[in-house]
N, C-alpha and C positions, 0 to 999 in steps of 0.2 A: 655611352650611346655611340655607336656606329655613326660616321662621318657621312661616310655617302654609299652609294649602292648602283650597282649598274638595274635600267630600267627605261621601259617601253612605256610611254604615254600611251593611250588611244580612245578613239571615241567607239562603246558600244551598245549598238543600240542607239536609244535615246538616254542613256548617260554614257560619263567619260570618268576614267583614271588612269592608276599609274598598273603595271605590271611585271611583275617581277619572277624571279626562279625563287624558289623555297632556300636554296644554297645561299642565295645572295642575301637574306633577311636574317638576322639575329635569330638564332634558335630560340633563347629566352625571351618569353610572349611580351614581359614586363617591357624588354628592352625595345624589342620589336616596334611594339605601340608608342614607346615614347618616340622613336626613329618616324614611324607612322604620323604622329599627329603633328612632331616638326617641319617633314617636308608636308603634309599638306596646307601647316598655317593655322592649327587651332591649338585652342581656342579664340576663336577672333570671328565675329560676322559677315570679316569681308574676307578672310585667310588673307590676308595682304601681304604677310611673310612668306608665303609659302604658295603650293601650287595650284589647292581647291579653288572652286569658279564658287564660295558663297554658297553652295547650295548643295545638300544631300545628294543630288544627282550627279552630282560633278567634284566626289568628295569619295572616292570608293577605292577599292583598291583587290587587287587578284593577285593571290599565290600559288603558285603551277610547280609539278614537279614527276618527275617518269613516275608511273602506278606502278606497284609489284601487285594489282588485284588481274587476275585472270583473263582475261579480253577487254581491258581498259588498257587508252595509252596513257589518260595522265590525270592526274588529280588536283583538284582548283580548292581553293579556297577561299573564299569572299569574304572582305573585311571591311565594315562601312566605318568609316571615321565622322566620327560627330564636325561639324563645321562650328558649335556654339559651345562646347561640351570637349573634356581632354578624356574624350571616351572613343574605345576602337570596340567596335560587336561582331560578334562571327556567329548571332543571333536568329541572321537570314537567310536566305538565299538572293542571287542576284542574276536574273535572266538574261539582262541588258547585257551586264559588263560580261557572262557566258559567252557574246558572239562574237568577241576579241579573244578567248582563251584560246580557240582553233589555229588562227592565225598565228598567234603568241607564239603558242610550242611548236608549230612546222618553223617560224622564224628560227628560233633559237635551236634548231636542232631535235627536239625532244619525237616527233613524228617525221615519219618519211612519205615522201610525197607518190602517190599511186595513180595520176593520171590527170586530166581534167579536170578531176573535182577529190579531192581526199576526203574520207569521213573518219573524222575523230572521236574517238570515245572517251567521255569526261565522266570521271568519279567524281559528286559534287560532294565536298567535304561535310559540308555544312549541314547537309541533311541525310547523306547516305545513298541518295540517288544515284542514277546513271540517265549519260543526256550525250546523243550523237550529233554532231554538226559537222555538216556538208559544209568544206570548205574551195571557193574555186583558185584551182591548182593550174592554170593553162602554162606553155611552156617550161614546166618545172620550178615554178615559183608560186606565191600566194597574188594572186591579184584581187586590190582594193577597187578597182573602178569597175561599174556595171550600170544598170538601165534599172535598177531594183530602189522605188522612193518607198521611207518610212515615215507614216506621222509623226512631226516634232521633229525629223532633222532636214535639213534643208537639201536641196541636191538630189540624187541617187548614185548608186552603192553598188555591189556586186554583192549577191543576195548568200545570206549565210543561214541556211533554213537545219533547226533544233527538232528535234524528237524530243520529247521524253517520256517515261514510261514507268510506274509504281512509285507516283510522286507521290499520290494519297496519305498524308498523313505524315507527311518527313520531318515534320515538326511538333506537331501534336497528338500523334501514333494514331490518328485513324482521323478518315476524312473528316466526319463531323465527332470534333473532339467530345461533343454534350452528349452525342447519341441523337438527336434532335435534330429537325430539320429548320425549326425555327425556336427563336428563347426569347422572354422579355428582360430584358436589364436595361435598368432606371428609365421606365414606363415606355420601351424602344422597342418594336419587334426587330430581330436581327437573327441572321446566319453566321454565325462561327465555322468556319470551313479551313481546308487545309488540303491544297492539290496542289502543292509545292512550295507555297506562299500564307502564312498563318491570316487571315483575314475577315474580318467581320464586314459582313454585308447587311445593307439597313437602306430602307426608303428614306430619297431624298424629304420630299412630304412632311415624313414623319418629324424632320429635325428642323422645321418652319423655312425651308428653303425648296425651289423650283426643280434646281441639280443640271441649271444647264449656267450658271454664274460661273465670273471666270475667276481665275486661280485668285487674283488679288484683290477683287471683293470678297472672294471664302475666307483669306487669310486676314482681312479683317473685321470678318464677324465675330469679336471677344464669346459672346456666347454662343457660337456653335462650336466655338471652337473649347471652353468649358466642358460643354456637354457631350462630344464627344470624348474627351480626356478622360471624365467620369465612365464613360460606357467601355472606354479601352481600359482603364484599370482593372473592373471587373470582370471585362472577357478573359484578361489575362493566365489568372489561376483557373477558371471554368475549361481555359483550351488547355492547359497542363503546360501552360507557360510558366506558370509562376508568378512573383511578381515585378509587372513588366513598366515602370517605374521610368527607369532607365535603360529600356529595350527598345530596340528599334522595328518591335514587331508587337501584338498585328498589327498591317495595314488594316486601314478605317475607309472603305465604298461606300457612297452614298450612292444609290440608282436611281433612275427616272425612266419615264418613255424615250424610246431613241427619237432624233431626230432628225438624224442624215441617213437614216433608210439602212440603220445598223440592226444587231440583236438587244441593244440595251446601252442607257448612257450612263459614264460614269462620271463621281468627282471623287479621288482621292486624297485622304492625309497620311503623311506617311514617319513616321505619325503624325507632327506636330506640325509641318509646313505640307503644301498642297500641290501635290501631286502634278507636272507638268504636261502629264502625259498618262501613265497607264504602267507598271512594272510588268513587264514578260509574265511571271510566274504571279501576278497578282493577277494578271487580266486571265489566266487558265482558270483561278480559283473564279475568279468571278462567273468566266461563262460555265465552270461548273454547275455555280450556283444557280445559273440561267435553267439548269435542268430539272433543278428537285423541286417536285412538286410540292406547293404550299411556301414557299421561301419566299422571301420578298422581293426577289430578283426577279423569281417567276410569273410575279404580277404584270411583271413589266414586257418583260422580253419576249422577243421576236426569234422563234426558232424556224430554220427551215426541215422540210420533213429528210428520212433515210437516216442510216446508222450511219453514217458520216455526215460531218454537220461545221458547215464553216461558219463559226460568228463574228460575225464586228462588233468588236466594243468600243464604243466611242465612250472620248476623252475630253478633256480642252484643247487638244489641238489636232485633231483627228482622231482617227482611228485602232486600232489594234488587231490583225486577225487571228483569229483563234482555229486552229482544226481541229475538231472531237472526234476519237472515234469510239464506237460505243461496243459492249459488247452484249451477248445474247438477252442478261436481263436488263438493258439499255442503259447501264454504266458504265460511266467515260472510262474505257480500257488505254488510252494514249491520247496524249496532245502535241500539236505540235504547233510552229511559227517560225515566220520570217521575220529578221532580223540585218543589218548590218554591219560593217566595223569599220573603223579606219585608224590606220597608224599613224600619229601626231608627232613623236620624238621617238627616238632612239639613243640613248646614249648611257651619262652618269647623274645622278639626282645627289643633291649634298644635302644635310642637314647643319652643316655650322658652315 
């Protein structure tokens, strides 16, 4: 196993990891993930050996590297490292830790800087997409500080605003992997959906809870949290997942009526501990699912009129915004979001 590796901490989004070049990480996946799960500290609850904050969201990790694809400058790879589990997944996609890859590669070289604001084009490994983010470039450097605040991180940011575009189905080869707009599995109406993010959408209601409780009365309701387990198992193979056992996908949305004057509220698991906030490319799926008629989502939600459509999706700690834009027969042709980054370290990471 690889000793150490040169690597960029940072926080994006509302999670944090570590970031690296493709050069700098073991070619063999085997070695890689053992390199992976030592500097982050698992298996272990608290990572206490290592660099993970304890938590899925702060347990993640990106691999960047020059693209040979045609009008792309660089390709990502998103790697979530279990925190309880000696397991590394390249399972998902990762929106959050996306709004540190921009910065990442102008840092290290890999893009050149074009003015004000650079726009970077990202090959997302993981699903096959493509995702542009506006990174600001003033005085010919990347600048982290700006007036731009995100629910769940404290402060504001200099805003690092995503496109992206024929995410539909990057997981599950087509938005709704059933064919269906809504399914019952184990007695639960729900939405299996997929606009970038594999995710099962379900009335709070229906799972004997409100869906505006906070993260750690969800995390210890033993039977919601069963019963969900039960309902993601079997979405798994239905979305052409397989069996998702030891996957770190779908996400599991609970919805409700908003409450702070959003499009809809959310409470997610992701899968097994409870969502702090809201994932980028989950909160897309979601206000997808805000639009299809008969969905459970659409019970609830609050759309505003016109083929462009900002949604709020609220969270436990605020909000999310979502941009739709729709195309002639009112299908979300592009989404997009604001996001920020920030650079935490810079240096050498060891593993012994």
């Amino acid at each position: 196993m690889s000793k150490s590796a040169p690597c960029m901490w940072m926080r994006g989004g509302t999670s944090k990891g570590g970031y690296f070049l493709a050069e700098d990480l073991p070619s063999d996946v085997a070695e890689r993930d053992a390199f992976l799960l030592r500097i982050m500290g698992s298996p272990d609850d608290r990572q206490i050996d290592g660099m993970g904050g304890a938590d899925p969201l702060t347990s993640k990790v990106a691999v960047i590297k020059p693209s040979a694809r045609e009008g792309v400058d660089i390709d990502y790879l998103f790697l979530q490292v279990f925190v309880d589990k000696a397991t590394v997944t390249d399972m998902q996609n990762c929106g959050n830790i996306l709004a540190g890859v921009g910065p990442f590669a102008i840092e290290r070289g890999l893009v050149k800087i074009t003015g004000h604001i650079t726009t970077v084009t990202i090959y997302m490994e993981n699903t096959g997409q493509i995702a542009k983010a506006d990174i600001q470039t003033p005085n010919g450097k990347v600048t982290y500080s700006g007036d731009t605040a995100i629910d769940g991180v404290p402060g504001t940011a200099a805003p690092v605003a995503v496109t992206f575009q024929d995410t539909a189905g990057s997981s599950c080869g087509q938005l709704l992997p059933t064919g269906d707009t809504k399914n019952l599995v184990e007695g639960i109406e729900v939405t299996m959906i997929d606009n970038g993010m594999p995710t099962v959408v379900m009335r709070a209601c229906d799972l004997g809870i409100s869906g505006t409780e906070s993260r750690e009365e969800l995390e210890a309701n033993t039977k919601l949290r069963e019963k969900l387990e039960a309902i993601r198992l079997k979405c798994g193979p239905m979305m052409n997942l397989g069996d998702v056992t030891d996957k770190s996908v779908p996400k599991m949305t609970m919805v409700s009526t908003p409450q702070k004057g959003g499009a809809i509220s959310t409470r997610t698991f992701i899968p097994h501990r409870c969502h702090a906030s809201i994932g980028v490319l989950g909160a897309v799926s979601v206000a997808t699912a805000c639009m299809l008629k008969g969905s459970p989502a659409a019970d609830f939600a609050n759309i505003p009129d016109g083929s462009s459509k900002t949604l709020e999706i609220e969270h436990p700690t605020g909000q999310a915004t979502v941009l739709l834009n729709l195309d002639n027969n009112n299908a979300v042709e592009s989404a997009a979001i604001v996001r920020t980054a920030r650079k935490l370290f810079d240096g050498e990471i060891f593993a012994e």
